[in-house]
N, C-alpha and C positions, 0 to 999 in steps of 0.2 A: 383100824380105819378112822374109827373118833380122832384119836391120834394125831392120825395125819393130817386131819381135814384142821385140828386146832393148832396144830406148828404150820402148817401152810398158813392160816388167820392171821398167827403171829408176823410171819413173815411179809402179806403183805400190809399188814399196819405198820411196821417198821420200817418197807420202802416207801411207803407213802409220807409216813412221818419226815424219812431222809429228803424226799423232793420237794415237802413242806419246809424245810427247814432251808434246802438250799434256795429254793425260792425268795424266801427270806432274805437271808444273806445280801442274794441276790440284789434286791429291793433296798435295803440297808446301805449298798455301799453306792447304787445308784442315787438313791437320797442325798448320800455324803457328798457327791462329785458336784451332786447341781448344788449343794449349801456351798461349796468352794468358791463356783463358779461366782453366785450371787455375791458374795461377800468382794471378790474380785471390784462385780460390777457397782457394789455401793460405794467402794474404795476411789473407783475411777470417778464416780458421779459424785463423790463427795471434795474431789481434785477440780472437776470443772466449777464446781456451786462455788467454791473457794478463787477459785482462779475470774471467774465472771462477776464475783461480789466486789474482791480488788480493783477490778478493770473498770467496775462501774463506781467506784468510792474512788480513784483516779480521775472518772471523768471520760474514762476510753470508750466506755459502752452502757446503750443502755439499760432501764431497769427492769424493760421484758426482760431479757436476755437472761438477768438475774434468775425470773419467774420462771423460766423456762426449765434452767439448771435447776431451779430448788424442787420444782415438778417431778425432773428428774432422779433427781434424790431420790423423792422421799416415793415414786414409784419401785425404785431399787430396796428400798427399805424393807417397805411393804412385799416385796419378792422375797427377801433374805428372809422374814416372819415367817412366811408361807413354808419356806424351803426348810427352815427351824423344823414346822412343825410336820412337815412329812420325815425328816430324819428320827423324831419322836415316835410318831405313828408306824414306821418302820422296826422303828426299835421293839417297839412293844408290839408287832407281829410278829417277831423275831421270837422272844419270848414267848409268846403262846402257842406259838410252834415248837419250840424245843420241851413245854411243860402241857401240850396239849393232852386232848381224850385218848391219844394212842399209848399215855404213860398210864392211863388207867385200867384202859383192855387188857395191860399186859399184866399189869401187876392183877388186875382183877386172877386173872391165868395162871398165876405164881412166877412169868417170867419176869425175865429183865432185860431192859432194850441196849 
């Protein structure tokens, strides 16, 4: 009955592990999509700041306009940082989920996951 009751333990530290881990993943590759995205949008705001700086060293427009674009920039910037540093912070959940305490229990146990 000990037995039992410690392979069942086992078991569900290793599914909990598993939904730990996919969670994860999960988390990680949602991270990735919004770092894509951002980089998209600094790309495009770094298209207008360039395009409005022209316009306005021509003489077309003026130097708000500039202001406005660089604003936007460097908001976009400040996003893609952000977005960095949740792909980071994913990542290393990611990790301590797959080397988490359930690699401990088991092996405490003599199993292996």
């Amino acid at each position: 009955a000990a037995a039992w009751g410690a392979t069942q333990d086992a078991s569900q530290d290793f599914l909990a592990a598993i939904q730990e881990v996919e969670a994860a993943l999960a988390t990680e590759e949602g991270s990735l999509a919004a770092l894509a995205a951002r980089e998209e949008q600094v790309e495009a705001a770094s298209l207008a700041f360039e395009e409005g700086r022209s316009r306005y060293m021509d003489g077309l427009d003026s130097y708000l306009n500039v202001l406005t674009s660089l604003s936007a920039l460097q908001g976009a910037q400040l996003a893609r940082l952000q977005a960095r540093r949740d792909v980071l912070a994913a990542g290393l959940q990611l990790r301590q989920a797959l080397a988490g305490p359930w690699t401990r229990r088991l092996a405490d146990r003599g199993e292996t996951p």
